[in-house]
N, C-alpha and C positions, 0 to 999 in steps of 0.2 A: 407609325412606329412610336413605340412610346415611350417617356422621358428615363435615359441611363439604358437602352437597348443597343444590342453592339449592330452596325451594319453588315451586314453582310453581297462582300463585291465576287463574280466568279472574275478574273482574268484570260481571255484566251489566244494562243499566240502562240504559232509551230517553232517558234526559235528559244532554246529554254530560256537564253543569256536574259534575252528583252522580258521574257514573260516571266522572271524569277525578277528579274530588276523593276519591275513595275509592282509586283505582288509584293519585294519587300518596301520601294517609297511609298507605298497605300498602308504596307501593315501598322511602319515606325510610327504613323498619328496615335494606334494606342485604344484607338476605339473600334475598329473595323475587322473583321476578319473576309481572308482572301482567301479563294479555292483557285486553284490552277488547271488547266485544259490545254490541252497541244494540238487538237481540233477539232470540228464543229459536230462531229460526230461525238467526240469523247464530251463536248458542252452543255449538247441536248442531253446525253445522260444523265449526267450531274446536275440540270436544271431540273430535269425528269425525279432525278433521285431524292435531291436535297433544296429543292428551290421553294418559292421564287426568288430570286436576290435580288437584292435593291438594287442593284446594276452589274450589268452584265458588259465587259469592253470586250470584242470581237476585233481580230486582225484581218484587214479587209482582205490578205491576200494566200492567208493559210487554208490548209488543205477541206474541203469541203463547201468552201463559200460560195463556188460558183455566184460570184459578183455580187450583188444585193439580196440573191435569193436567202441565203443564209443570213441575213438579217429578220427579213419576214421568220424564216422558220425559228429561229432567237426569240422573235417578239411574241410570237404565238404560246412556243413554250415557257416563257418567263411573264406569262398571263400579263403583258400587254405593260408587265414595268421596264425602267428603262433600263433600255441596251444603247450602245452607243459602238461607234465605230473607231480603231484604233490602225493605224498605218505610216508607214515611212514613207511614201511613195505615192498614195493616191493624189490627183488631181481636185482642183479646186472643185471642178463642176461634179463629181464624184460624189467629194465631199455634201454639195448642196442635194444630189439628189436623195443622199443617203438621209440626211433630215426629211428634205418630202417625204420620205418614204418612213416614217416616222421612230427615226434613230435620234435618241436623245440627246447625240452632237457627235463632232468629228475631232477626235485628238489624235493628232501627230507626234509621232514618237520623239521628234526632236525637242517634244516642251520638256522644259525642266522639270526636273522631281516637286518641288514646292508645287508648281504649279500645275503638274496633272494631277495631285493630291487634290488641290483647290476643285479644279475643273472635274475629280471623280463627286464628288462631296456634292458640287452644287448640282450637277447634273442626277445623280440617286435623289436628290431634293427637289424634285419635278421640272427645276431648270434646264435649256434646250444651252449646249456648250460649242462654240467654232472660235479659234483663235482669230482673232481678227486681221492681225499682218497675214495669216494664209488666206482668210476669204478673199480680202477685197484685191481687186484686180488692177498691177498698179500702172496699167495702160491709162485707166482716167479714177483720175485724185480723190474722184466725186463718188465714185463705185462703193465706198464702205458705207457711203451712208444708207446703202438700201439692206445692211443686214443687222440691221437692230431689230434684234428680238422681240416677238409680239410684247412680252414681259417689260422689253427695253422701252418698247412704244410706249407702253400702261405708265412705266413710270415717268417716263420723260412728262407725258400729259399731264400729273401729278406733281411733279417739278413746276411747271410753267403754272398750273392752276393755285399754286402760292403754298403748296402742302407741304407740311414736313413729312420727314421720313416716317414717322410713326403713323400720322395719318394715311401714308402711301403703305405702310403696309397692312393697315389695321382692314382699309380698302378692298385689295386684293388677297387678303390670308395668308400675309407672308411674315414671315420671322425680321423685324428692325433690321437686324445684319445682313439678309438676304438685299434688301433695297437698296441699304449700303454699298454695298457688293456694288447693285447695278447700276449708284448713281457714280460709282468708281468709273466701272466698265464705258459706258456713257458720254464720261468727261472725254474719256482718250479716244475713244473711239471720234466724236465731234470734235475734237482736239479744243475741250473747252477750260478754260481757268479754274472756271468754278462752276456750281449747280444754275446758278442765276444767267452765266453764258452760255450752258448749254441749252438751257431754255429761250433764248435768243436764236442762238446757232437753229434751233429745232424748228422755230417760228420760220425764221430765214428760209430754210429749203425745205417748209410747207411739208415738216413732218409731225407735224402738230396740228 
């Protein structure tokens, strides 16, 4: 995309309230424009019609999805950019296999507006998006640390390897803020003070 182009998100969700209330916390940022979809038949159209959008959020439980199939058929028709999965209701393991299956991330209707703005943004920015209090499973403590994002991995390594941000991103082809973003992400997720502890913490449980 290139520098002052607006994004372009489709929204899709059989319920208007949620799928008008998501289409306008995405519009208010100012730079993006939303198309709205009520289901996965009317989606394929509008991807068909007017696509491909830099991302596409599908309701994992509105009329046509038949379970993950309608995300493959999402991904096919929106030439392989990303789609992501959106839901009040699905489960965690849901959630994980709809990434396997290569959905840009998992957002739950209950995130906040700020923050599914964040999470639409970063995820149309080739980033993979799961909130993390829903992935990790809180029968053991230890479970969140296995869903650090390949991305998450790169940087962590980058952390411990003595790099600044700019180095980590000049590396990987990523925008300064993006890295930012992930040494945010990173910290909480490791429940670390700083970049220097989580590169400790990272060492520690031999995810480095």
């Amino acid at each position: 995309m290139s520098h002052g182009e607006r994004l372009k998100f489709l929204v899709a969700d059989d319920h208007d309230l949620v799928r008008e209330a998501i289409g306008s916390f995405i519009e208010s940022e100012g730079d993006v424009d939303v198309v709205l979809a009520a289901d996965l038949s009317d989606t394929l159209a509008l991807i068909k019609e007017s696509g491909p959008f830099d991302l596409v959020l599908l309701d994992y439980n509105m009329p046509g999805m038949h379970g993950l199939e309608g995300l493959k058929n999402a991904l096919a028709a929106n030439q392989q950019k990303p789609v992501a999965i959106l839901s009040g209701s699905a489960t965690k393991a849901i959630a994980e296999e709809a990434i396997e299956k290569g959905a840009a991330g998992f957002v739950p209707k209950t995130l906040g507006s700020k923050s599914m703005v964040m999470a639409a943004k970063f995820m149309a920015s080739g980033e993979v998006f799961a909130p993390f209090n829903f992935m990790q499973n809180q029968s053991d403590p230890e479970a969140g640390y296995a869903y650090l994002t390949r991305r998450e991995h790169q940087v962590l390594k980058g952390i411990a390897a003595g790099k600044s941000n700019k180095e980590i991103a000049r590396d990987f082809d990523l925008q300064e803020v993006t890295v930012k973003l992930h040494v945010k992400t990173l910290s909480r997720k490791l429940d670390a003070r700083n970049r220097t502890h989580a590169a400790m913490i990272g060492r520690d449980r031999e995810l480095i």
